[in-house]
LUMFIMAR-67550 format. One record per residue (C-alpha): residue number from 1; residue in one letter; x, y, z. Coordinates in nm, 3 decimals. Layout:
BEGIN
VORO    n  res        x        y        z
VORO  NUM    a        X        Y        Z
...
END
This chain:
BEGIN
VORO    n  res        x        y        z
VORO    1    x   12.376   11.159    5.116
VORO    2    x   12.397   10.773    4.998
VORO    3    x   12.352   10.518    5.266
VORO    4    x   12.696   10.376    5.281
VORO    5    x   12.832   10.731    5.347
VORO    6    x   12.625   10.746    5.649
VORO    7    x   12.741   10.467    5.793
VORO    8    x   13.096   10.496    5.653
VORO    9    x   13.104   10.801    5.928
VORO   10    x   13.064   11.072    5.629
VORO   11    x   12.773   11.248    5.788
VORO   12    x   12.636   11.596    5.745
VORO   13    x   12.576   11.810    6.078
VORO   14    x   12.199   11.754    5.964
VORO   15    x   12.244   11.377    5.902
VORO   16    x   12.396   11.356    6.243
VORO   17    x   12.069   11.531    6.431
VORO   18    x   11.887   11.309    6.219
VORO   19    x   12.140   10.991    6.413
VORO   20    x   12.041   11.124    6.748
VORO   21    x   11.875   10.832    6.962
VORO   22    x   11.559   11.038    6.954
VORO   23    x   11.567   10.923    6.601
VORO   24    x   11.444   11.326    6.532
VORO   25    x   11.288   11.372    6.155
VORO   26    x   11.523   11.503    5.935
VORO   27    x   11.489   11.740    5.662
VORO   28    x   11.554   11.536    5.334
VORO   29    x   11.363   11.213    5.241
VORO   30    x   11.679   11.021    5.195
VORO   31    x   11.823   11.157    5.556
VORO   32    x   11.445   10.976    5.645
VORO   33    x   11.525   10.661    5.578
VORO   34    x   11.872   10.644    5.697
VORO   35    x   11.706   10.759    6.037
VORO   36    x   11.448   10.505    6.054
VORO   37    x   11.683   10.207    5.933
VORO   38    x   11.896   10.318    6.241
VORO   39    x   11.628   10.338    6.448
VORO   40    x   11.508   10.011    6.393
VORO   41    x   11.863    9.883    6.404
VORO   42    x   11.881   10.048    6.780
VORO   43    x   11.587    9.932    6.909
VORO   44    x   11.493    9.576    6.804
VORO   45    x   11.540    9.331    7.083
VORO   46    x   11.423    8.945    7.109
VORO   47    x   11.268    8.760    7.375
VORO   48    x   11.617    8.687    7.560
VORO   49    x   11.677    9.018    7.645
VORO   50    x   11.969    9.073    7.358
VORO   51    x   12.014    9.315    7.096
VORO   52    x   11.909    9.188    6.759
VORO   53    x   12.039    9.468    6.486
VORO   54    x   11.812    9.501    6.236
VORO   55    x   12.069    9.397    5.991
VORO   56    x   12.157    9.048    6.186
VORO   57    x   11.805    8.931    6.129
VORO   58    x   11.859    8.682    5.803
VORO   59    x   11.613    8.459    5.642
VORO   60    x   11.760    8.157    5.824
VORO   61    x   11.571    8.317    6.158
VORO   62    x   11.248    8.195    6.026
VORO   63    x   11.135    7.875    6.061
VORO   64    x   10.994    7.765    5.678
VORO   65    x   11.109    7.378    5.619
VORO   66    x   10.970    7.089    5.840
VORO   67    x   11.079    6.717    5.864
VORO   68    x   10.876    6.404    5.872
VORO   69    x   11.019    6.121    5.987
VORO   70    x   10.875    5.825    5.851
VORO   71    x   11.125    5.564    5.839
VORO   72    x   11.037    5.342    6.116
VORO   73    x   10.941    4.974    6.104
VORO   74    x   10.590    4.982    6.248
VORO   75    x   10.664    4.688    6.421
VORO   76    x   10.426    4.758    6.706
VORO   77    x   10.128    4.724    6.414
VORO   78    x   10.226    4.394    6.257
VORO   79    x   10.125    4.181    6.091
VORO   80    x    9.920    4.525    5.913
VORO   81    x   10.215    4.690    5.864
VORO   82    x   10.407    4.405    5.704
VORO   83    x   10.341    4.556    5.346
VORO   84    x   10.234    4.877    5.409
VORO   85    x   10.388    5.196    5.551
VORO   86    x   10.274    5.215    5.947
VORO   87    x   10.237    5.601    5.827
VORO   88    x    9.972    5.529    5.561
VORO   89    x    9.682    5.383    5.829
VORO   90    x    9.358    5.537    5.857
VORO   91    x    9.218    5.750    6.084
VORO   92    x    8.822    5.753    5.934
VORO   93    x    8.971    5.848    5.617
VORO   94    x    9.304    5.987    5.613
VORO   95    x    9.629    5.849    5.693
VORO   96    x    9.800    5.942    6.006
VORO   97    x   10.089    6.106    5.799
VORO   98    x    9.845    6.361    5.641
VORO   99    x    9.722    6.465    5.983
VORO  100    x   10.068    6.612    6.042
VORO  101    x   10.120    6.729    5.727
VORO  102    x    9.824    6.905    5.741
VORO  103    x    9.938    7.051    6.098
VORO  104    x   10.257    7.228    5.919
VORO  105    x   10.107    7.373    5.630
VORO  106    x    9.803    7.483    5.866
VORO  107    x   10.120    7.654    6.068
VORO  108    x   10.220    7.814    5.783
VORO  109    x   10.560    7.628    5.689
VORO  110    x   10.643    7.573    5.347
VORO  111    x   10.937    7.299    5.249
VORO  112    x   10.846    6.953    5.370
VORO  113    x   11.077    6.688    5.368
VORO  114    x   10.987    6.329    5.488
VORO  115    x   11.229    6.052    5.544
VORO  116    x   11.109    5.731    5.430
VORO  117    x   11.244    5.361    5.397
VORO  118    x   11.226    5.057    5.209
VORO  119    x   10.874    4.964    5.179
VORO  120    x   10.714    5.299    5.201
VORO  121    x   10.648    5.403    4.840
VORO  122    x   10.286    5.458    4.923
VORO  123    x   10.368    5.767    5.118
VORO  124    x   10.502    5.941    4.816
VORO  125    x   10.213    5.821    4.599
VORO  126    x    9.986    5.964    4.849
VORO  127    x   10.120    6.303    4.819
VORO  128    x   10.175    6.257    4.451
VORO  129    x    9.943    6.320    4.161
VORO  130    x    9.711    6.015    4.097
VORO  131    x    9.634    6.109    3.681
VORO  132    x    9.435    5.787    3.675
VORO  133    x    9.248    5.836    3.933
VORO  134    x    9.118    6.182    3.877
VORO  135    x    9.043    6.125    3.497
VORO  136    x    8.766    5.834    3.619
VORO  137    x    8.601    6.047    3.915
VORO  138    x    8.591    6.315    3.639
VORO  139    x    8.404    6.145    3.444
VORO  140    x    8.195    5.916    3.649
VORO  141    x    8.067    6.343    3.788
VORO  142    x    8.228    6.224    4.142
VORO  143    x    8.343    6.611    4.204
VORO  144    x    8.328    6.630    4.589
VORO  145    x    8.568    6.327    4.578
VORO  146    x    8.814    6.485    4.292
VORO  147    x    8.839    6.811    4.514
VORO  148    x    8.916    6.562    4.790
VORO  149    x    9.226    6.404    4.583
VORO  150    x    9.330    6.697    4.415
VORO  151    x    9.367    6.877    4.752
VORO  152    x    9.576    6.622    4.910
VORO  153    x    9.869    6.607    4.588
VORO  154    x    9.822    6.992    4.581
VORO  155    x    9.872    7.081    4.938
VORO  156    x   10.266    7.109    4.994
VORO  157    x   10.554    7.065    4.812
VORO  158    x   10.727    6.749    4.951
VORO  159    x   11.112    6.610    4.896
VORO  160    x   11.181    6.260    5.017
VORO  161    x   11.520    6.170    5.133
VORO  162    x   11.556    5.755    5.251
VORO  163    x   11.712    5.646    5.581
VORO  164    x   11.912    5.389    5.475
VORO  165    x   11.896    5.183    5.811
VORO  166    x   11.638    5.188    6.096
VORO  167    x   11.925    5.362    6.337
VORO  168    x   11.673    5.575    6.529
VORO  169    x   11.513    5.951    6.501
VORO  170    x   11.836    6.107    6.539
VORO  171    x   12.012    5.961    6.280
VORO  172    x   11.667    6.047    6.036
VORO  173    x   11.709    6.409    6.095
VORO  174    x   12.050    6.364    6.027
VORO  175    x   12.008    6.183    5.642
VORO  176    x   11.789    6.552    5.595
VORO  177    x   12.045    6.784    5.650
VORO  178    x   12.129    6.847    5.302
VORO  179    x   11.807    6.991    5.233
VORO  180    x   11.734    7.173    5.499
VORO  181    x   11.987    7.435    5.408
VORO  182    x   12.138    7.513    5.768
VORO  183    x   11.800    7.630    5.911
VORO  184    x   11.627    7.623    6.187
VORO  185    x   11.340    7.403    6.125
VORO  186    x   10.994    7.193    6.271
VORO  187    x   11.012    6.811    6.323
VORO  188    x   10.667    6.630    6.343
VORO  189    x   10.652    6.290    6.430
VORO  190    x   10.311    6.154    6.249
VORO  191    x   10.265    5.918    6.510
VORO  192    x   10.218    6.189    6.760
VORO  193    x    9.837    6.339    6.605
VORO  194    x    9.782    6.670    6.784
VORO  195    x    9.440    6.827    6.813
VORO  196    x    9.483    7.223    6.920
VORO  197    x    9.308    7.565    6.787
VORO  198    x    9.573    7.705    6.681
VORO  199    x    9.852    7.440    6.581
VORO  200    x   10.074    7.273    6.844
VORO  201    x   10.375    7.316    6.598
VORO  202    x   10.273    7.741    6.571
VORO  203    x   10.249    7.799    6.933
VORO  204    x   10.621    7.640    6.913
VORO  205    x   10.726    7.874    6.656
VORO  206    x   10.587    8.196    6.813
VORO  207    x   10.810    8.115    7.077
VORO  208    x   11.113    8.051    6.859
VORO  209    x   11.066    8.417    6.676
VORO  210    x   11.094    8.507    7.021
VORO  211    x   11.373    8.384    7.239
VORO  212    x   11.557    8.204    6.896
VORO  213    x   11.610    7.884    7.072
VORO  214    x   11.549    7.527    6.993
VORO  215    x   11.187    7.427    7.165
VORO  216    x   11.066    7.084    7.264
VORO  217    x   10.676    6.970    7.342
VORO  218    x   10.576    6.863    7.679
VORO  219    x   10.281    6.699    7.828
VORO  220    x   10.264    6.547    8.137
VORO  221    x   10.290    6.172    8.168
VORO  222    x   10.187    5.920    8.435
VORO  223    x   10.482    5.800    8.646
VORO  224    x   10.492    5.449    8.510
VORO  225    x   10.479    5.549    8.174
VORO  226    x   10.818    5.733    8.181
VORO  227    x   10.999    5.528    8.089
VORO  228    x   10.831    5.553    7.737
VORO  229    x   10.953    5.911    7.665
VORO  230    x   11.253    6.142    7.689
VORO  231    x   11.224    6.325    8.010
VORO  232    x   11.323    6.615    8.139
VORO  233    x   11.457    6.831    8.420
VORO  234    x   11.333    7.183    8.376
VORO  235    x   11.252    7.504    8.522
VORO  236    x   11.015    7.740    8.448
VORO  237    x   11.079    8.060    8.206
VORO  238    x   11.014    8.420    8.435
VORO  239    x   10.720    8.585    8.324
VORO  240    x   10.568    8.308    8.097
VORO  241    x   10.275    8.171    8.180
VORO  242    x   10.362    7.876    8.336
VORO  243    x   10.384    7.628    8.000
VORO  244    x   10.728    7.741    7.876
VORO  245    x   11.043    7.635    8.048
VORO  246    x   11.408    7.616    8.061
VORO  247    x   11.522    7.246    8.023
VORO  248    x   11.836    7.170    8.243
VORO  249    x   11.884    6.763    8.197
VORO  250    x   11.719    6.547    7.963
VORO  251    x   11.688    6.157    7.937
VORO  252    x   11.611    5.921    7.682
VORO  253    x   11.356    5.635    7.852
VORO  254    x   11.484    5.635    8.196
VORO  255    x   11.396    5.399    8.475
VORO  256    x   11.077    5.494    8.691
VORO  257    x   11.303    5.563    8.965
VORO  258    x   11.586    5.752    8.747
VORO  259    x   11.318    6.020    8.597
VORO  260    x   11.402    6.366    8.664
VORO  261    x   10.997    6.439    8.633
VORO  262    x   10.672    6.300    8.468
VORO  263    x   10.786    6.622    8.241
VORO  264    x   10.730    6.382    7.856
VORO  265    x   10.909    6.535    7.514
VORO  266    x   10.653    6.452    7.271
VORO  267    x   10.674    6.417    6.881
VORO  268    x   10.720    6.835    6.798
VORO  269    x   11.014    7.001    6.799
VORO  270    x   11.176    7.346    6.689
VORO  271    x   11.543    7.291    6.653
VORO  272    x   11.803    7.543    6.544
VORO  273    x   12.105    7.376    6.271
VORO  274    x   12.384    7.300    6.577
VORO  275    x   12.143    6.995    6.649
VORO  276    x   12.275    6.823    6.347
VORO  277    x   12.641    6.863    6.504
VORO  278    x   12.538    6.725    6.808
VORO  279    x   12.394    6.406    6.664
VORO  280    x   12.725    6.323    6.475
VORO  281    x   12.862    6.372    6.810
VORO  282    x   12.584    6.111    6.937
VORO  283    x   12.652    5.752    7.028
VORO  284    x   12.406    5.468    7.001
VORO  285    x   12.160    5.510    7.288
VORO  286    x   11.831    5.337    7.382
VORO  287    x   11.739    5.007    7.180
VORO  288    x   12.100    5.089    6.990
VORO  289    x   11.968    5.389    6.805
VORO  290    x   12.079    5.754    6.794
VORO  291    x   11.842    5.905    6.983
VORO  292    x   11.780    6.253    6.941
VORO  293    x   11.694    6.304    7.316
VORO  294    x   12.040    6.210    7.358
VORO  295    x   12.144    6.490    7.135
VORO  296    x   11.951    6.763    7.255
VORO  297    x   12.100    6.642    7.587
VORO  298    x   12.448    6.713    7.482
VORO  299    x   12.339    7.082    7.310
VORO  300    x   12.241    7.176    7.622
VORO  301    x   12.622    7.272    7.722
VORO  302    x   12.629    7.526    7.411
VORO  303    x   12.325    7.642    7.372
VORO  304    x   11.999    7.733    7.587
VORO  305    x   11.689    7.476    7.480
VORO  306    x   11.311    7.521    7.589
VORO  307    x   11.020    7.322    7.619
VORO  308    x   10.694    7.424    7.601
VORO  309    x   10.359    7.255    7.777
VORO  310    x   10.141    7.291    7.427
VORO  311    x    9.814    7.354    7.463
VORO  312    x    9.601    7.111    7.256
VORO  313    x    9.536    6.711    7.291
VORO  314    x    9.735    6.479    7.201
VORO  315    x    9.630    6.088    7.023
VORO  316    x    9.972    5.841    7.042
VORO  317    x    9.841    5.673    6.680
VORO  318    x   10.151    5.479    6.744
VORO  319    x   10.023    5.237    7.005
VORO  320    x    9.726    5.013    6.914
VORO  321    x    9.532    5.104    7.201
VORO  322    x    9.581    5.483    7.108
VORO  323    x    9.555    5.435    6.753
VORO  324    x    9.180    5.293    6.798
VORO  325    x    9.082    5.579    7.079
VORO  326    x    9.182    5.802    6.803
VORO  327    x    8.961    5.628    6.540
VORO  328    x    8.666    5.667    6.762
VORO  329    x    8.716    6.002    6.853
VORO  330    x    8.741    6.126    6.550
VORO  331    x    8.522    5.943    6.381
VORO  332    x    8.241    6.103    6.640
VORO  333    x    8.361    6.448    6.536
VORO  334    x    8.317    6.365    6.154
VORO  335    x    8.003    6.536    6.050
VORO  336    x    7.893    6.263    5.767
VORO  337    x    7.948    5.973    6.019
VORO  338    x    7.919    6.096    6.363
VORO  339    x    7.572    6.094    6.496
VORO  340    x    7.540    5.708    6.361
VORO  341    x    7.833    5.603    6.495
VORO  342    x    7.740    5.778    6.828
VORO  343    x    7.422    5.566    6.805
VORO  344    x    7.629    5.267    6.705
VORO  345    x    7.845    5.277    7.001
VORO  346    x    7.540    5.384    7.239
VORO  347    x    7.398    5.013    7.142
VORO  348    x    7.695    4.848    7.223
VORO  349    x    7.663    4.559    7.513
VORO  350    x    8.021    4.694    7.680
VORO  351    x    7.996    4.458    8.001
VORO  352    x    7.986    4.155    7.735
VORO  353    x    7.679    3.991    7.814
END
């Protein structure tokens, strides 16, 4: 008996014991795996509590494409970032765009696509294949450095798409959509460099496998520093474990006294293709950009959204005084530098006499 047949309604009396919801074994190999595909048709359920038919569950339900937003001005780093992409400064020795990029392909995702600007060349150079380069450390012997430059151009697979004008992180998702081939997918903001076992953006996507919902970070944010973030009003998920909620309301940089919480949406997100609706729908917002706060805001009337308290720590490399706490942290975890740095810093006159 062919498959179609069997679920056309032309079934054998056997085929039909086999359809029982006891799934019992039939007694031909092809009745076998008509049974089990029902089976597993009947029984699969998600996180939210619905039926997921085995047979619903298209490639689109896996997040594989990220985006990197990497349009912005840097203005906060000028004069350094006059003529060079905010995106491409150091931490130690890598650039706080690789640290990201490095974060997705650690979690396993496979299509990159950053948005760049005018002026920002250097990021696809750095991600490129540097012929030059490689043919002198190969023959001045330098191989430890090769490996390091090879590994970098070799890492990911990257399109570039540019955002034509500086209209906000909405509107750079937005300029993406073409190539993200209406799927759910990770955003990473590189200014946002994430320390965490496993990777803040993977604990995100475990939970989007399992309730199939767009899924914001969190962390918790001092009350006078709201008004830095999006911020949101939120309640916690039943039988989590405390870190994953249901987000209600959401602002975009509110007032101190305005803020629904100290609740912060930080640069990781999991967002399912309606988003890109909503931020078409979006007005200009905060600082006269199209905020994508704003736009998760307005998905919350169609669709259910979660944010999740990732476990990990967090460096803001896009403030000065964060960028340069990150530079010395890391730096002391680098095993080449560390332990003379630590001494460096140990010799330090801090009170300035």
């Amino acid at each position: 008996m062919s498959v179609n047949s069997f679920f056309s309604g032309e079934r054998s009396e056997r085929s039909a014991a086999a359809f029982s919801f006891n799934c019992i074994l039939p007694l031909t190999l092809g009745d076998a795996i008509v049974s089990i595909i029902f089976c597993m048709q009947m029984h699969v359920r998600d996180r939210s509590g619905h039926g997921r038919p085995l047979g619903e569950m298209q490639p689109m339900d896996k997040i594989r494409r990220a985006v990197f937003p990497a349009a912005g001005l840097g203005t906060r780093f000028l004069p350094a970032t006059k003529a060079q992409p905010k995106e491409m400064l150091p931490i130690v020795d890598k650039p706080i765009i690789q640290y990201a990029v490095e974060e997705a392909v650690s979690a396993g995702l496979q299509n990159f696509v950053i948005v760049t600007g005018r002026g920002k060349n250097a990021i696809e150079d750095h991600f490129d294949v540097s012929y030059e380069l490689e043919k002198v450390l190969e023959e001045r012997g330098k191989k430890g450095l090769l490996s390091v430059v090879r590994a970098v151009s070799e890492m990911v697979h990257i399109a570039y798409v540019r955002q034509k004008e500086a209209l906000g992180l909405g509107h750079a998702i937005l300029v993406a959509r073409d190539l993200l081939k209406d799927e759910p997918f990770a955003v990473l903001l590189g200014d946002d460099v994430i320390e965490a076992e496993v990777p803040c953006i993977r604990q995100m996507m475990d939970f989007y496998d399992e309730y199939h919902a767009s899924v914001v970070a969190l962390m918790e944010v001092p009350e006078q520093e709201t008004g830095r973030y999006g911020i949101v009003k939120a309640s916690p998920v039943p039988e989590s474990d405390g870190r994953l909620f249901d987000v209600q309301d959401m602002i975009e940089k509110p007032a101190r006294n305005e803020a629904p919480s100290n609740m912060a949406i930080i640069g990781r997100y999991i967002l399912t293709p309606s988003v890109f609706d909503a931020i078409e729908e979006t007005s200009k917002g905060s600082g006269g950009e199209i905020q994508l706060t704003d736009a998760l805001r307005r998905m919350l009337s169609r669709e259910r959204v979660l944010a999740y308290k990732f476990r990990g720590k967090r460096h803001d490399a896009g403030d000065k005084l964060g960028y340069l706490q990150a530079t010395v942290e890391f730096a002391l975890k680098n095993p080449e530098l560390g332990p003379a740095f630590r001494s460096f810093l140990k010799g330090l006159d801090l009170d300035g006499k």
